[in-house]
C-alpha positions as CSV (number, residue, x, y, z in Angstrom):
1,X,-43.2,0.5,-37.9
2,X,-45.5,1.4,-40.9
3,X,-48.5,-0.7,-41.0
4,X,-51.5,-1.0,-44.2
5,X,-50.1,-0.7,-48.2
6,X,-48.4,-3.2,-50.0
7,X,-45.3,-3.7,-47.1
8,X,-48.4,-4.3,-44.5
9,X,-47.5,-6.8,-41.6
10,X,-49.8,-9.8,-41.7
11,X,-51.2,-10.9,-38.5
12,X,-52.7,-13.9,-37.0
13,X,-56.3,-14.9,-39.0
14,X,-54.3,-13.6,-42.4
15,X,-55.5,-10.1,-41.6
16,X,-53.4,-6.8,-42.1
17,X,-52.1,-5.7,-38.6
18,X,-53.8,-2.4,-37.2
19,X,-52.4,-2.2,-33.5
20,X,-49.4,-3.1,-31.0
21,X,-50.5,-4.4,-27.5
22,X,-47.4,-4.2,-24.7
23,X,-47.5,-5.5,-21.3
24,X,-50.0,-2.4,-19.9
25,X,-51.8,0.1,-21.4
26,X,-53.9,-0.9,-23.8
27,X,-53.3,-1.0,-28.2
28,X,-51.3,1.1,-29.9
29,X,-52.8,3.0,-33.7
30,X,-50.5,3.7,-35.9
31,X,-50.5,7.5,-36.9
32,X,-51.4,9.5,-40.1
33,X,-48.3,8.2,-41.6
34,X,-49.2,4.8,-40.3
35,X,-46.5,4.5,-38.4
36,X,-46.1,2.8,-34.6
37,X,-42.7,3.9,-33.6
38,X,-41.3,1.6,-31.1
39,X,-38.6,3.5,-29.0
40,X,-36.3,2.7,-26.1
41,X,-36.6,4.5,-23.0
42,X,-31.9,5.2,-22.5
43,X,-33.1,5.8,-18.7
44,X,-34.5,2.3,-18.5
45,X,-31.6,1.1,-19.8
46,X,-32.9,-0.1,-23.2
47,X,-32.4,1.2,-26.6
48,X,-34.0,0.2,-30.0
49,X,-32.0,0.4,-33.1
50,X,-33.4,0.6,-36.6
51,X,-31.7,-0.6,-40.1
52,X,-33.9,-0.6,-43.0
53,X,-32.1,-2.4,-44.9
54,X,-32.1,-4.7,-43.2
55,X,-35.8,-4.1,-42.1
56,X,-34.7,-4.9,-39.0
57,X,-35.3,-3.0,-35.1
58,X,-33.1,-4.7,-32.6
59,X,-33.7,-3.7,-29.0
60,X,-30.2,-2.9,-27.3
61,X,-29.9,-3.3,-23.6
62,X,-27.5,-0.9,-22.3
63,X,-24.4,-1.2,-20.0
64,X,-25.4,-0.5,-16.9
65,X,-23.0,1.5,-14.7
66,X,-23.3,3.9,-10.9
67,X,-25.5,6.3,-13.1
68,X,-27.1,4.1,-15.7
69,X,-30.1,1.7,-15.2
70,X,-29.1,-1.3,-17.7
71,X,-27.9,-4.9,-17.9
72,X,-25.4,-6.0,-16.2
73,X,-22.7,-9.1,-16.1
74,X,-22.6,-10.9,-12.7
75,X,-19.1,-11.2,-11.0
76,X,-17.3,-14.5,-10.7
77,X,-16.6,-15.3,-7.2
78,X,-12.3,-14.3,-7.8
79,X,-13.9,-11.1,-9.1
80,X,-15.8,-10.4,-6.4
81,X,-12.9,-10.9,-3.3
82,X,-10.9,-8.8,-5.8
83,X,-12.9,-6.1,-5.7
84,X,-11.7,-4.0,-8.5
85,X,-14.7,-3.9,-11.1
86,X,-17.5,-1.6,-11.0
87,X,-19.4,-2.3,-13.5
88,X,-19.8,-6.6,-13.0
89,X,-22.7,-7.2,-10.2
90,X,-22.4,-9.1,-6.8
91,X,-24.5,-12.1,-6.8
92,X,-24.9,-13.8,-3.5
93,X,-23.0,-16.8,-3.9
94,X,-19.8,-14.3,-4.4
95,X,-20.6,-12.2,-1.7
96,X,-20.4,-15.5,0.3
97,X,-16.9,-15.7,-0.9
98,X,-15.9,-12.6,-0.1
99,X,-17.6,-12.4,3.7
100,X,-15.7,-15.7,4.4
101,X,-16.5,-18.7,6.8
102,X,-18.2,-16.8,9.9
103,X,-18.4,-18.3,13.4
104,X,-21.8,-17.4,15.8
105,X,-21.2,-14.7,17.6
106,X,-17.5,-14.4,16.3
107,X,-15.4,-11.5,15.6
108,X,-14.7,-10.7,11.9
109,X,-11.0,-10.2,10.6
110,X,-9.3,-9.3,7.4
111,X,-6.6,-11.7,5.7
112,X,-5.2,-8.8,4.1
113,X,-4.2,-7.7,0.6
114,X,-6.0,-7.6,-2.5
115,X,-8.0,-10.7,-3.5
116,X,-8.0,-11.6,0.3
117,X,-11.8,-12.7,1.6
118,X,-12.7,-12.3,5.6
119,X,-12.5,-14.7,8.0
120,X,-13.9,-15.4,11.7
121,X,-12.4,-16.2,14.7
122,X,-14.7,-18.8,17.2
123,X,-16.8,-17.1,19.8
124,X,-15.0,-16.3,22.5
125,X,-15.5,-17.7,26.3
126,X,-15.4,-15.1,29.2
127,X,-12.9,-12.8,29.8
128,X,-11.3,-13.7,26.3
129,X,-9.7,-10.5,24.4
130,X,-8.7,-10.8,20.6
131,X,-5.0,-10.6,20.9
132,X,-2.3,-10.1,18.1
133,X,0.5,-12.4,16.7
134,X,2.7,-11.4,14.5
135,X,2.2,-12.8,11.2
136,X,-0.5,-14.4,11.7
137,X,-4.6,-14.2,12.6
138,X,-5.8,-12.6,16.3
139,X,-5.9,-15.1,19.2
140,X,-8.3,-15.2,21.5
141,X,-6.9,-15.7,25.1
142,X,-7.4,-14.2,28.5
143,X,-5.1,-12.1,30.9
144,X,-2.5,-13.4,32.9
145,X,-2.6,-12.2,36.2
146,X,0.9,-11.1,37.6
147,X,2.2,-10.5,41.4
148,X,0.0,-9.6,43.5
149,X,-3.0,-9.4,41.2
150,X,-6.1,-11.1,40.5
151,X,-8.4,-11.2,37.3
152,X,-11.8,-12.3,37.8
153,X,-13.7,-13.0,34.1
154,X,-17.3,-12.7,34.0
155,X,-20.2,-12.9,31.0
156,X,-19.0,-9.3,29.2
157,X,-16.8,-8.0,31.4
158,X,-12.9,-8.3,32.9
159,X,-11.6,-7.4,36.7
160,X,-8.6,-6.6,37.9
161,X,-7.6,-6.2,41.1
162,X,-4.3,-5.0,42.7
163,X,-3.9,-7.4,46.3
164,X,-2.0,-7.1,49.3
165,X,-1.4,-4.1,51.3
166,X,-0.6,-1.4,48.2
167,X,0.6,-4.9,46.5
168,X,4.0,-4.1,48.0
169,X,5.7,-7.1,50.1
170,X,7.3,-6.1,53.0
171,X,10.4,-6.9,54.8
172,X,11.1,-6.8,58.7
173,X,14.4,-6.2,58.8
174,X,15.8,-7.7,62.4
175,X,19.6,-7.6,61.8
176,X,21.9,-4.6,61.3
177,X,21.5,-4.3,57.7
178,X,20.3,-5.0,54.4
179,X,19.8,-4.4,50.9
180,X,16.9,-2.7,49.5
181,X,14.7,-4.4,46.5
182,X,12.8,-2.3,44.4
183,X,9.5,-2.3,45.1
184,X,9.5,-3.5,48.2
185,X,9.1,-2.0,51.6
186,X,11.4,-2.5,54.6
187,X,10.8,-1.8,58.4
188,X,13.7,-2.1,60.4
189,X,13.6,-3.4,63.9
190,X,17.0,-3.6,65.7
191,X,17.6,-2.4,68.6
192,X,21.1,-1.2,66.9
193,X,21.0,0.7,63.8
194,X,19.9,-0.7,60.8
195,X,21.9,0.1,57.7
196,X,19.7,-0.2,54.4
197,X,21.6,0.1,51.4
198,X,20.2,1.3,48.1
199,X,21.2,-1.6,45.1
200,X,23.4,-0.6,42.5
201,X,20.8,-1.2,39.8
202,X,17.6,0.6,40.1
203,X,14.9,1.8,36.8
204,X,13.2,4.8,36.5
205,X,9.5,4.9,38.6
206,X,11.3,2.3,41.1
207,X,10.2,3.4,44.8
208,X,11.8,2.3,47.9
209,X,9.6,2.1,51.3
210,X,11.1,2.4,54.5
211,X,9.8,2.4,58.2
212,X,11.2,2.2,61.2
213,X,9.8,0.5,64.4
214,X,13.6,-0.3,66.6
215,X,14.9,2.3,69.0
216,X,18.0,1.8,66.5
217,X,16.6,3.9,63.8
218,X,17.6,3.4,60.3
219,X,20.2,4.4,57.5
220,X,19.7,4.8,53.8
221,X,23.7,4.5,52.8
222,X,24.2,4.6,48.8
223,X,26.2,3.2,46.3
224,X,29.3,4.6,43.5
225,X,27.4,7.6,41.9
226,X,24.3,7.6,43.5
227,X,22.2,10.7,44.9
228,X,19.3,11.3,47.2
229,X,17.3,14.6,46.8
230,X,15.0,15.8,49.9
231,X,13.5,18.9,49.2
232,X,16.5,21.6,49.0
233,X,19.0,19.2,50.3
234,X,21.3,16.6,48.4
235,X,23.5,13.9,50.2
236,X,27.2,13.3,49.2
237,X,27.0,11.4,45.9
238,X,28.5,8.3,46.3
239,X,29.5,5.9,49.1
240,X,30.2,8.8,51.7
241,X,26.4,10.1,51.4
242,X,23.6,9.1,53.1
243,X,20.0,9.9,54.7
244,X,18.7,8.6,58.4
245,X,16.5,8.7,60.7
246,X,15.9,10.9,64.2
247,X,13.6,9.1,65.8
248,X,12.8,5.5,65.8
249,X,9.7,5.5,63.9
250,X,10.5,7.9,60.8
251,X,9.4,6.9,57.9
252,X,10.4,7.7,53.9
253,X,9.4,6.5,50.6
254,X,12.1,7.0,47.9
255,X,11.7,7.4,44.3
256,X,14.0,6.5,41.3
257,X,14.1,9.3,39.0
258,X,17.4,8.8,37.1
259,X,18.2,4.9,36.7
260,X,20.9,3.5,38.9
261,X,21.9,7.1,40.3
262,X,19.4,9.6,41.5
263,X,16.9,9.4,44.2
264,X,13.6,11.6,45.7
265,X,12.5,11.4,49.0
266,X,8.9,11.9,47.6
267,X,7.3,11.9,51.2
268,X,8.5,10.9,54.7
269,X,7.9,11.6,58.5
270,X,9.8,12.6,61.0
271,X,13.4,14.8,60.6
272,X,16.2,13.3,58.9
273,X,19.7,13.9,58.7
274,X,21.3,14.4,55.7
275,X,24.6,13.7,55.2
């Protein structure tokens, strides 16, 4: 800006203007050419443009960007949940958009896709677990206790507990025979023996307990196919095979370890026949 001379800038009072006050630092002389250059500072995000023939400076703000202090255009709250600019700024009441209806003390969750905001589920009582459904938003439910077990739900925490005696029923077998259930423990108690016969459909990890307490003793006979394996020894597959007791209280636990056919003594008491 040149100042004095027949293009002088009038100020206020009619007189010819001598100095530029900004904001801070005191007034600005024009030099020995009488000039007070006014420039913008690019790392402030402001630039000031000249045209003389126009006699005009126009101060520029720049576009601000990750590297570049400047202004900036706020985001529209659809721009914001989109999330795909970066150069438009989040303002709050977008951000609010975006973060979604929360609950106290609830659990956040996404909606999924692009454009898709947040949403909350309700706080959850005890015991409650977030838990998925296809299609749709988490549920918040508790366990289900199955047989023979018991969930207590406390403030923070979940326990399960396994009931009965190894939570295996047993069966006190007084007749002559019977047919095992997986899972399930038999003692048998007949004078005579007891014939317990493996079922024809059994799963892999299916045990078999068996005990005897009658002076009969007990018999594991088996079904088309199937084998039981007792250290080196294998019965007869099929029908014909079988494994019994010596003494009136052995006792065996067997083991499924091919579905329907094979079968592992995996421990017992006593000496038992194999046949």
């Amino acid at each position: 800006m040149s100042q004095g001379g027949p293009n002088s800038i009038v100020g206020s009072g009619g007189n010819p203007l001598e100095t530029l006050t900004g904001n801070s630092g005191g007034p600005v002389n024009p030099d020995g050419a009488f000039n007070i250059d006014i420039l913008g500072n690019n790392s402030s995000g402001i630039d000031i443009v000249g045209t003389p023939a126009s006699n005009l400076l126009t101060a520029i703000g720049l576009q601000s960007s990750e590297t570049q202090r400047g202004t900036v255009e706020l985001a529209t709250a659809a721009e914001t949940t989109s999330g795909v600019s970066t150069s438009l700024a989040v303002h709050p009441s977008g951000l609010d958009t975006k973060l979604g209806t929360q609950a106290s003390n609830g659990i956040i969750y996404g909606q999924g896709g692009a454009g898709s905001n947040l949403a909350s589920l309700v706080e959850g009582t005890d015991g409650q677990l977030p838990i998925g459904d296809t299609g749709g938003p988490p549920v918040l439910s508790t366990l289900t206790a199955g047989s023979n077990i018991t969930i207590n739900n406390g403030s923070g925490s979940i326990q399960i507990n396994a009931t009965g005696s190894l939570a295996i029923p047993w069966n006190d077998v007084v007749g002559t025979s019977a047919t095992l259930v997986v899972n399930e423990g038999f003692v048998s108690n007949n004078a005579g023996l007891v014939t317990l016969t493996l079922p024809v459909a059994a799963a892999f990890g299916d045990q078999f307990l068996i005990v005897g307490n009658g002076a009969g003793g007990w018999r594991v006979a088996q079904t088309a196919g199937q084998t039981i394996h007792i250290l080196s020894s294998d019965t007869t597959t099929g029908a014909g095979g079988s494994l019994s007791s010596t003494n009136r209280y052995d006792a065996i636990t067997l083991l499924c370890t091919v579905a329907n056919t094979d079968f592992v003594v995996r421990d017992s008491m006593g000496n038992l026949t194999v046949v």
